[in-house]
TIBAVO-586549 format. One record per residue (C-alpha): residue number from 1; x negated, y negated, z negated. Coordinates in Angstrom, 2 decimals, always signed. Each point is the difference from the previous one (the first is absolute). Layout:
BEGIN
REC  num        u        v        w
REC  NUM        X        Y        Z
...
***
This chain:
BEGIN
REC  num        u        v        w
REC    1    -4.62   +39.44   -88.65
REC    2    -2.83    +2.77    +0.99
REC    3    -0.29    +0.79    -3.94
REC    4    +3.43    +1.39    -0.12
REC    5    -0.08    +1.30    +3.64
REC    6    -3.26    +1.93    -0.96
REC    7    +1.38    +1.10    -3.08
REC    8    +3.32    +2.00    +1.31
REC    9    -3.10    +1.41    +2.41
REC   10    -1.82    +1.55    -2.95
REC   11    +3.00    +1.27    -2.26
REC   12    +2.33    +1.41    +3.05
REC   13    -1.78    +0.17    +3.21
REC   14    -0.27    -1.75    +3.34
REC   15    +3.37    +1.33    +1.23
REC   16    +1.56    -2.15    -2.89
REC   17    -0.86    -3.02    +2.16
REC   18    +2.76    -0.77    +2.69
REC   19    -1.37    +0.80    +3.69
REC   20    -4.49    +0.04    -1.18
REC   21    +0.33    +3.70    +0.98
REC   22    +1.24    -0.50    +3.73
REC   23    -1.88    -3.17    +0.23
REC   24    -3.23    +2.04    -1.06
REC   25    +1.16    +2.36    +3.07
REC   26    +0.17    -2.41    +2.48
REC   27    -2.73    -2.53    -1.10
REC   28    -2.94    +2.31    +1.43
REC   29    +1.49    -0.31    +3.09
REC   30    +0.52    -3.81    -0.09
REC   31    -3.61    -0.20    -0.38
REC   32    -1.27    +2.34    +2.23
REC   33    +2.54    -1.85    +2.48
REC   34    -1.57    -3.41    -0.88
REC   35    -3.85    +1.28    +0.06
REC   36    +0.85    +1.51    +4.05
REC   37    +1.47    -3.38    +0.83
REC   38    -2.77    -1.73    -1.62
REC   39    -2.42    +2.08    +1.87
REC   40    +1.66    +0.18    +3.40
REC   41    +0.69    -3.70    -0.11
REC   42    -3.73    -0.55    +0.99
REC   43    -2.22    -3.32    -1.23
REC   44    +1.37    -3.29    -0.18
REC   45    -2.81    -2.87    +1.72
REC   46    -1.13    -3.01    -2.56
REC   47    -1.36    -1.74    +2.51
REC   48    +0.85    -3.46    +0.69
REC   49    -0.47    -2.40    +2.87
REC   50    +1.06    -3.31    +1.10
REC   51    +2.35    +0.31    +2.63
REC   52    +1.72    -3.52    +0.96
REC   53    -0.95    -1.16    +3.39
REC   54    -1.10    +3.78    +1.09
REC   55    +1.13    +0.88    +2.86
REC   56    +1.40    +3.75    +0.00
REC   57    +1.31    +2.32    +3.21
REC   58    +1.54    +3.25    -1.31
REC   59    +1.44    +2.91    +2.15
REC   60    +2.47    +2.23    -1.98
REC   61    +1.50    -2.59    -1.67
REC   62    +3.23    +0.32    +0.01
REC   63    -0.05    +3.21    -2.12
REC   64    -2.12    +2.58    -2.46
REC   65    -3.05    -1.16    -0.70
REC   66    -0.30    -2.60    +2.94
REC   67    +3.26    -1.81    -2.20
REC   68    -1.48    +0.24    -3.33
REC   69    -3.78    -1.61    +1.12
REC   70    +1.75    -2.54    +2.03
REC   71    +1.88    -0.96    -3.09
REC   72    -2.94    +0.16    -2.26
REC   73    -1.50    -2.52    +1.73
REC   74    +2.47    -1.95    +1.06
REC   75    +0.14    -0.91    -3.95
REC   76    -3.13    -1.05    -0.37
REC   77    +0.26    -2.75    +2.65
REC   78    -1.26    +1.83    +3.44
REC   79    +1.42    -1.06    +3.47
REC   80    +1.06    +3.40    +1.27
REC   81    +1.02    +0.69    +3.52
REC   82    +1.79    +3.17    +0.68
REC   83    -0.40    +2.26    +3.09
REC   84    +3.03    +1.55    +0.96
REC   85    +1.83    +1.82    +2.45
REC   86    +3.20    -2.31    +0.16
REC   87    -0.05    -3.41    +1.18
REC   88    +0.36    -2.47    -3.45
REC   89    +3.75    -0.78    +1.50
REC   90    +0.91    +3.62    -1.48
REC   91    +2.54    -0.54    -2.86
REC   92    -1.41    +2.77    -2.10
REC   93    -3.37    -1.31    +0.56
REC   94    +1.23    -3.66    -0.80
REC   95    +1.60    +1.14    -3.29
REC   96    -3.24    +1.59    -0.79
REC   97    -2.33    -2.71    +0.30
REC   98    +2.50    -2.15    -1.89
REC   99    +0.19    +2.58    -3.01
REC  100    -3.85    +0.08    -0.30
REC  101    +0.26    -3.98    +0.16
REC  102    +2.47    -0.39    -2.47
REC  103    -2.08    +3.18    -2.39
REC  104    -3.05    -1.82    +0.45
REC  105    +0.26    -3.67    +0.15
REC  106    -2.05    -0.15    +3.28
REC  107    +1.74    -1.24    +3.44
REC  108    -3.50    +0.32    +1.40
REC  109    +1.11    +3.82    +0.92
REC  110    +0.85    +0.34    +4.08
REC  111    +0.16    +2.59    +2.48
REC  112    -0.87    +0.98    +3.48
REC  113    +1.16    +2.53    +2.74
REC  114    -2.58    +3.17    +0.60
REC  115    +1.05    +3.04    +1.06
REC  116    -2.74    +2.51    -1.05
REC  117    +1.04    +2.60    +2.31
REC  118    -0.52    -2.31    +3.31
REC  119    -3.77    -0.95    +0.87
REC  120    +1.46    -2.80    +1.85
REC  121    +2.03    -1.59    -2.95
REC  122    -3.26    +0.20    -1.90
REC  123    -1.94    -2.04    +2.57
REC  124    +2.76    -2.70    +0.47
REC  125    -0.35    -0.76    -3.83
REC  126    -3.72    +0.48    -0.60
REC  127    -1.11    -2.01    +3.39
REC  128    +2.62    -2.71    -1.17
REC  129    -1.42    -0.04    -3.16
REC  130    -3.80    -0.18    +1.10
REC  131    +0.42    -2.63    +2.91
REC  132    +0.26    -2.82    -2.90
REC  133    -2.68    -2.60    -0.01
REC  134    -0.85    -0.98    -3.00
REC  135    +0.43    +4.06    -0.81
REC  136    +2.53    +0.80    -2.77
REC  137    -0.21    +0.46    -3.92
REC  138    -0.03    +3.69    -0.14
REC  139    -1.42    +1.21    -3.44
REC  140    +1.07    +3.47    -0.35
REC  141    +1.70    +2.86    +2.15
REC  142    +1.91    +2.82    -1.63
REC  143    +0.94    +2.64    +2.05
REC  144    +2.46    +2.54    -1.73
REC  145    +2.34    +1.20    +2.87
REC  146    +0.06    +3.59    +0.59
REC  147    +2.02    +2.44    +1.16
REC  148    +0.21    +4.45    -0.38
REC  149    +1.80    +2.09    +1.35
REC  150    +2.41    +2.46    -2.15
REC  151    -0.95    +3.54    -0.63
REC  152    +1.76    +2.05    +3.40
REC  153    +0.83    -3.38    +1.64
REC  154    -0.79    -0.78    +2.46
REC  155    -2.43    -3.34    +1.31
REC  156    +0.83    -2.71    +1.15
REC  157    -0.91    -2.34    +2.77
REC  158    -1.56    -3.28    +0.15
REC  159    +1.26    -2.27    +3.11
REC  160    -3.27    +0.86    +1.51
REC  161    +1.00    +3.41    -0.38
REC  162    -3.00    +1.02    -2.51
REC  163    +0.68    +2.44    -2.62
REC  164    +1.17    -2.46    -2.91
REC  165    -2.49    +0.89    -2.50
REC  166    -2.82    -0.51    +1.78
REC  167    +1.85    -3.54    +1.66
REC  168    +1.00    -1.49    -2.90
REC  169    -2.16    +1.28    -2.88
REC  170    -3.62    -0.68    +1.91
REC  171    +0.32    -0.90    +3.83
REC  172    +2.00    -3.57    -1.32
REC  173    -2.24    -0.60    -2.57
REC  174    -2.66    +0.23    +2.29
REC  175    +1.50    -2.65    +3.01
REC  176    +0.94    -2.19    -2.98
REC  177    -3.22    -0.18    -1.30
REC  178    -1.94    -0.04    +2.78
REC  179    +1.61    -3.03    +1.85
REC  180    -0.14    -2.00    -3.24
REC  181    -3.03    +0.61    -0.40
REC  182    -1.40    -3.50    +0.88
REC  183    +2.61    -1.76    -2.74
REC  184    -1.89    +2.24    -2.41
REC  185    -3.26    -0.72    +0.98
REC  186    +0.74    -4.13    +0.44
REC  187    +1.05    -0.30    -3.84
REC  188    -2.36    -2.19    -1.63
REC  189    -2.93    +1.63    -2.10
REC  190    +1.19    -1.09    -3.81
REC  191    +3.78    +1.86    +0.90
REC  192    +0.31    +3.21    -1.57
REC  193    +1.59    +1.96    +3.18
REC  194    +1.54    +3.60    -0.68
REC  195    +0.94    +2.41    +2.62
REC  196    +2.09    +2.60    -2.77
REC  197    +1.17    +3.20    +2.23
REC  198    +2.48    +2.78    -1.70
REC  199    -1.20    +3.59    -0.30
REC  200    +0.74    +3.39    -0.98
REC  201    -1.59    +3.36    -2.01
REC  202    +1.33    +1.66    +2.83
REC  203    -2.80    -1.22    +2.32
REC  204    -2.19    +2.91    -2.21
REC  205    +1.58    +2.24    +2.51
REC  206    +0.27    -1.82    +3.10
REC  207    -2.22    +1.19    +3.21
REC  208    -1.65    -2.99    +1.89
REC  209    -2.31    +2.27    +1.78
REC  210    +3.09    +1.81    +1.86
REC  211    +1.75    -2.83    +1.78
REC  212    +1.15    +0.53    +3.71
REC  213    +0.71    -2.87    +2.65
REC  214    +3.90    +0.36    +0.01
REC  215    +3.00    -1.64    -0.90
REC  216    -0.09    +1.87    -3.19
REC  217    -3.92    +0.30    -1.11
REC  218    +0.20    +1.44    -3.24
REC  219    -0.18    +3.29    -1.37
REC  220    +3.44    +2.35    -0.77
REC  221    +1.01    -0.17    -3.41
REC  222    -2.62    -2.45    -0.81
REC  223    +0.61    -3.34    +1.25
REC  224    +0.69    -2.33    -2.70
REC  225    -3.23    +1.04    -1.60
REC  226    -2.01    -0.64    +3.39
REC  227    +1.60    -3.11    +0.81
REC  228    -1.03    -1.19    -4.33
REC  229    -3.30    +1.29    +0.99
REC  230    -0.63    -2.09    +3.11
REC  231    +1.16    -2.88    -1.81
REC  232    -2.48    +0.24    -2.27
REC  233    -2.93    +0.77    +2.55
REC  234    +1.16    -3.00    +1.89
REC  235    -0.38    -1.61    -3.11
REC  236    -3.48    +0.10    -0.75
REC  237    -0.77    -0.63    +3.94
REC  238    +2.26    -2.90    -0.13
REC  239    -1.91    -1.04    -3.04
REC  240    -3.39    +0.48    +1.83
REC  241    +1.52    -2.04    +2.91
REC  242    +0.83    -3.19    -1.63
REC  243    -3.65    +0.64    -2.11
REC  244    -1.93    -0.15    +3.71
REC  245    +1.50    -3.47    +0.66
REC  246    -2.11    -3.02    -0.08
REC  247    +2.07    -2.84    -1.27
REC  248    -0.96    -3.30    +1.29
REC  249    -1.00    -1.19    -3.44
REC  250    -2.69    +2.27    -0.41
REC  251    +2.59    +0.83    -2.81
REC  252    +0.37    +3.84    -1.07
REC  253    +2.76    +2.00    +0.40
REC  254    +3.38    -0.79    -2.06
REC  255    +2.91    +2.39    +0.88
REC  256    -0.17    +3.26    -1.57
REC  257    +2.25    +3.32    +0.93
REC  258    +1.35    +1.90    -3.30
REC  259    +1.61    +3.47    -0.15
REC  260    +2.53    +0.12    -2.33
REC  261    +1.67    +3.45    -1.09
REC  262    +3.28    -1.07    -1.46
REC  263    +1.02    +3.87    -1.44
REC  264    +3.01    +2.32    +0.22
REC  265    +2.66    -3.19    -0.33
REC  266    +3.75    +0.03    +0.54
REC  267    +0.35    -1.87    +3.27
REC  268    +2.42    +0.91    +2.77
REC  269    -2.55    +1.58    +1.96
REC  270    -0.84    +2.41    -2.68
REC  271    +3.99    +0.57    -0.81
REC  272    +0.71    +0.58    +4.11
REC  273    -3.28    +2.70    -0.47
REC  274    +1.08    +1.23    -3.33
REC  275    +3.64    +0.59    +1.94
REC  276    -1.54    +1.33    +3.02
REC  277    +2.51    -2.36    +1.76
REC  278    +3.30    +2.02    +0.03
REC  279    +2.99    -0.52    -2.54
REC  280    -0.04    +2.85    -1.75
REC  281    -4.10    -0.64    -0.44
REC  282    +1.56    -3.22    -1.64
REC  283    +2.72    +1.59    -2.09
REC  284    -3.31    +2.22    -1.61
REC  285    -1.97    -3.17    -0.31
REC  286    +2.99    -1.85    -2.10
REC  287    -0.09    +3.80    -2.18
REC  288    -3.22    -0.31    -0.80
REC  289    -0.65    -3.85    +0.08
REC  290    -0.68    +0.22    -4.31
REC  291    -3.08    +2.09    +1.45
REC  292    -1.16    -2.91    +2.20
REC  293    +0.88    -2.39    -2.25
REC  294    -2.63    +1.45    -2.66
REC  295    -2.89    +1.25    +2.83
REC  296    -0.07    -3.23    +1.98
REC  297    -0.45    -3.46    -0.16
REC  298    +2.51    -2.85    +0.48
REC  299    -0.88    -2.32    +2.87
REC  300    -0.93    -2.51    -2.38
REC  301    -2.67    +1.94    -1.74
REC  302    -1.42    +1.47    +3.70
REC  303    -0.34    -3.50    +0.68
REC  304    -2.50    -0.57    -2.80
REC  305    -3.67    +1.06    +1.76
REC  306    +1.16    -1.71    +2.99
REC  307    +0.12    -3.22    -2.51
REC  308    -2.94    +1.28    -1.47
REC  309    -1.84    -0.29    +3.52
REC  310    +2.26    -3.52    +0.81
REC  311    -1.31    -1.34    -3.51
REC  312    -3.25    +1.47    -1.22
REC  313    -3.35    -2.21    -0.44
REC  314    -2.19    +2.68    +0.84
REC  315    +1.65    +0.94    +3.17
REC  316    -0.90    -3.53    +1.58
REC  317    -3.92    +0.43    -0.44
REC  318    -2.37    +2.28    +1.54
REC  319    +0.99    +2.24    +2.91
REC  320    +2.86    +1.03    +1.46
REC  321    +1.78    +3.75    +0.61
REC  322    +0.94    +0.98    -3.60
REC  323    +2.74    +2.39    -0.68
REC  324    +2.24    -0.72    -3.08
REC  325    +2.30    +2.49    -2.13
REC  326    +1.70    -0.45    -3.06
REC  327    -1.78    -3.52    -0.29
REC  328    -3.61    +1.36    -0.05
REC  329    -2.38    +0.45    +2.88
REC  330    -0.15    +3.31    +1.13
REC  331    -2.66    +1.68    +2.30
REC  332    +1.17    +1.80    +3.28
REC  333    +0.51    +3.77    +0.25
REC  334    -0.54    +0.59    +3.59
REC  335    -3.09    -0.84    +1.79
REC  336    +1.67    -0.75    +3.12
REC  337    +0.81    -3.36    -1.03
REC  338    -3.77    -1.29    -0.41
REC  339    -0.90    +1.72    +2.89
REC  340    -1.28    -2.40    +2.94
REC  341    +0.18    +2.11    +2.40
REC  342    +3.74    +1.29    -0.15
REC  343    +1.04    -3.86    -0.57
REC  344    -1.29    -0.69    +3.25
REC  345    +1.76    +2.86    +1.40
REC  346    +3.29    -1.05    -1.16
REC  347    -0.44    -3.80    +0.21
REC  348    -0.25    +1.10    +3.98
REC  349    +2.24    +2.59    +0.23
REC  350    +2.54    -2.60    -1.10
REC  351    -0.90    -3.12    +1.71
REC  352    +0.66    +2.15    +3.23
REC  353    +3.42    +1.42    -0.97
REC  354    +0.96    -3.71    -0.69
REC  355    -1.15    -0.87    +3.38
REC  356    +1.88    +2.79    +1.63
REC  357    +3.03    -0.52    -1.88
REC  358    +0.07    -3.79    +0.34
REC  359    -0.33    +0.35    +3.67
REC  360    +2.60    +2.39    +0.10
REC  361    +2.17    -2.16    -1.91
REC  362    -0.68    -3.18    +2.98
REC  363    +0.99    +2.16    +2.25
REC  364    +3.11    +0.71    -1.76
REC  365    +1.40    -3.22    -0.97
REC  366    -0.92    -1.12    +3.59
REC  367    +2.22    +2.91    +1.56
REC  368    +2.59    -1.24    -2.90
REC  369    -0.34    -3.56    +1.41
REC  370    -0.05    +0.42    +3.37
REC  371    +3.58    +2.25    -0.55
REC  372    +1.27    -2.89    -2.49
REC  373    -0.72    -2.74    +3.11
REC  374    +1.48    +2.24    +2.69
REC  375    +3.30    +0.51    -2.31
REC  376    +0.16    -3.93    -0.45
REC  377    -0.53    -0.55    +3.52
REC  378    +2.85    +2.59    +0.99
REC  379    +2.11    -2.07    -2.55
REC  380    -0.26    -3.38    +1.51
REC  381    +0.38    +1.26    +3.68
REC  382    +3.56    +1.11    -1.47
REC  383    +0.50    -2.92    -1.71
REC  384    -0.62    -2.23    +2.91
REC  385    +1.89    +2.51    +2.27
REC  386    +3.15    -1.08    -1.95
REC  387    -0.51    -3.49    -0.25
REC  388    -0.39    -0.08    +3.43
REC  389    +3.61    +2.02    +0.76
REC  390    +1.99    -2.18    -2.66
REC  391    -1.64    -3.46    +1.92
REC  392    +1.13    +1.20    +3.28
REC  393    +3.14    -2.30    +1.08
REC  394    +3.49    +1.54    +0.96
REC  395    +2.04    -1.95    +2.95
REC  396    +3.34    -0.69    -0.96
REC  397    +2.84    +2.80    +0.70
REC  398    -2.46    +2.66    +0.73
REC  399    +0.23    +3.09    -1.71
REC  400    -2.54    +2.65    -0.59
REC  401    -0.72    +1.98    +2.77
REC  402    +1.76    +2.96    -2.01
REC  403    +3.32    -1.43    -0.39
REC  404    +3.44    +0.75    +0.84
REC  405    +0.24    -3.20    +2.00
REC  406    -3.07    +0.38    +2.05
REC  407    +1.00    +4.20    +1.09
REC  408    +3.23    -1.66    +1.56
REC  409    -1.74    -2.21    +1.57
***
C-alpha cells in the first residue's frame, strides 16, 4: 500500500493525496502541543515502597494534590487517616471515603475532624492522639493543605482571627507538629518515619525577616510566599529538634522532615487564584482553560514528588531536611532557611502567638459557656414556672377571677 501511495506522490504531487496537505499544516502543531504537555507535565517517581500496615495521616485530602497522594497510597496497601474539617458523619465526606475504598480496594482508609483554622481543634485531636499508651503506629505525615488568597481579594480569617495564610499554611503546621511531637519521637528505631510538608516556588520571594506581632503578620502583597517560607525554616528547625532528642534506646534518630515542591498544578486553590475569586474571573478562566490545561499539571502528576518523598529508598537514610522538586533533590535558594539564628526567632515568635491566641480562645468559649448555662437555666425556671401553674388545683364552680360571673358578684 505505501508503493502506490508513494508513487501518485512522485508523478502528481502531494496535493494528489486526499487531506496530507492540511494534515502537514496542522501536524507541527500537534507536536509542538504534545512536546509542551510533555514538558509541563513534570517527572513521574519510580520509586517503590512497601506500604501495607503503614500507617499514613494526610491533610488536603479530600482534593488536588492532597486527593491524588492519598489515593496513591491507598493502592499500595497504606492505612491512611484523613484530617479534615467536617466531622466523618458529612455525606459528601462519607461518599468520598467510600469512592477511594471502592477505587482502591483498601477499607483501611478513615477520617478525622480538624479544623486547621482553630488552634483549639488542633489540640483536641493531636493531645487525643498522643495520650495513647502503648503510642500509635504513625509512619508518615503528609501535610498538603494550603490556602491563597485571590489576586484583589481580599483575606480571610481563621477562627482565631489570624490572617489565613499565615494560620493555616504555617501557624497549624506548626501546633500540629509540635504537640505530636512525642508520637514521632516514640516510634521504634527500625520504622522508617516521614514528616512530608507541601511547599511552594513562591517562598523565593517571601520576607521572614519583616514579620510584625499582629493578627495579620505578613507582609502586603507577599504573604503566601512568607507563610511557604516559614514553613520551610520551621522545617529544618523542626528537623534539628527531633535530631537533639535522646531516645531511650540509645537508638538514633528515625523521623525525617521532607520539603516537597509539587509545581504549578491544577488544584482548586490554584483555579480560585487563577480566577481571582469573582465570576467573571471564572468565566476568563473557563476561556482560557486549553492554556492551563497545556502549562500545568493535573493533580495526579503534582502528586508525583510528594510520592517520590512517601516512596524513595534514599530518602529514609541519612539526615533529615531535604527539599524535593520534580522527583530530584534540590538545594535551597534562600539562606534564611539554614539559618539558626532566624529559626530560633520564629520558632519563638510563634510559640508565643499560640499562647496568646489559645488563651484568648479559653476565655472565649468560657464567656460562650457561661451565656449557654445562663440561657438553660432561664429555660428551666420557665419550664418549671408552668408546671407549677397547670398543677395548681381549681375548687369546683369557681371561675377565674376575670369572669363575667365573678364582676356580678
Amino acid at each position: 500500500m505505501p508503493i502506490p501511495i508513494l508513487t501518485e506522490v512522485a508523478n502528481n504531487g502531494v496535493s494528489s493525496i486526499p487531506y496530507v496537505v492540511p494534515t502537514l499544516k496542522v501536524l507541527p502543531w500537534l507536536v509542538l502541543g504534545y512536546v509542551l504537555k510533555w514538558y509541563f507535565g513534570g517527572a513521574t517517581t519510580s520509586s517503590e515502597r512497601l506500604m501495607k500496615s503503614k500507617v499514613v495521616m494526610i491533610t488536603g485530602g479530600t482534593s488536588g494534590v492532597g486527593a491524588a497522594v492519598a489515593q496513591q497510597l491507598a493502592l499500595r496497601g497504606a492505612q491512611i487517616i484523613l484530617l479534615t474539617q467536617q466531622p466523618p458523619s458529612d455525606p459528601f465526606l462519607v461518599d468520598y471515603i467510600e469512592d477511594i475504598r471502592s477505587a482502591t480496594n483498601n477499607e483501611l482508609i478513615h477520617a478525622e475532624q480538624v479544623d486547621l483554622s482553630s488552634l483549639h481543634s488542633i489540640r483536641l485531636f493531636a493531645t487525643k492522639w498522643v495520650d495513647n499508651a502503648p503510642p500509635r503506629r504513625l509512619d508518615m505525615l503528609v501535610l498538603c493543605a494550603n490556602t491563597m488568597t485571590p489576586r484583589f481579594g481580599r483575606a480571610d480569617l481563621t477562627q482565631d482571627s489570624i490572617e489565613s495564610n499565615w494560620g493555616i499554611n504555617y501557624l497549624a503546621n506548626f501546633h500540629l507538629l509540635g504537640i505530636l511531637s512525642p508520637a514521632l519521637r516514640a516510634q521504634p528505631p527500625d520504622r522508617d518515619v516521614r514528616i512530608i510538608l507541601g511547599t511552594c516556588s513562591s517562598h523565593i520571594g517571601g520576607e521572614i525577616n519583616a514579620l510584625k506581632d499582629t493578627r495579620s503578620p505578613l507582609p502586603p502583597r507577599k504573604e503566601y510566599g512568607t507563610s511557604k517560607l516559614a514553613l520551610m525554616t520551621f522545617a529544618q528547625a523542626y528537623q534539628k529538634h527531633l535530631d537533639a532528642y535522646q531516645r531511650p534506646d540509645k537508638q538514633a534518630n528515625n523521623a525525617r522532615v521532607i520539603l516537597v515542591d509539587p509545581g504549578l498544578t491544577r488544584t482548586p486553590g490554584m483555579r480560585r487564584w487563577l480566577s481571582m475569586g469573582s465570576l467573571w474571573g471564572l468565566l476568563l478562566y473557563l476561556i482560557t482553560w486549553p492554556i492551563w490545561w497545556l502549562t500545568l499539571k493535573s493533580p495526579q502528576m503534582g502528586a508525583q514528588s510528594f510520592l517520590y518523598a512517601a516512596m524513595e529508598a534514599d530518602l529514609g537514610t541519612g539526615s533529615g531536611g531535604r527539599f524535593v522538586k520534580e522527583c530530584r533533590e534540590r538545594g535551597f535558594l534562600r539562606k534564611e532557611i539554614r539559618d539558626e539564628q532566624v529559626a530560633k526567632t520564629l520558632w519563638e515568635f510563634s510559640d508565643k502567638q499560640i499562647e496568646a491566641l489559645e488563651k484568648e480562645g479559653a476565655a472565649r468559649r468560657a464567656r460562650e459557656k457561661q451565656v449557654r448555662k445562663g440561657d438553660n437555666e432561664k429555660g428551666a425556671s420557665k419550664d418549671q414556672e408552668k408546671q407549677g401553674e397547670s398543677k395548681v388545683p381549681r375548687s369546683n364552680g369557681a371561675k377565674a377571677p376575670g369572669s363575667r360571673r365573678s364582676r356580678k358578684a
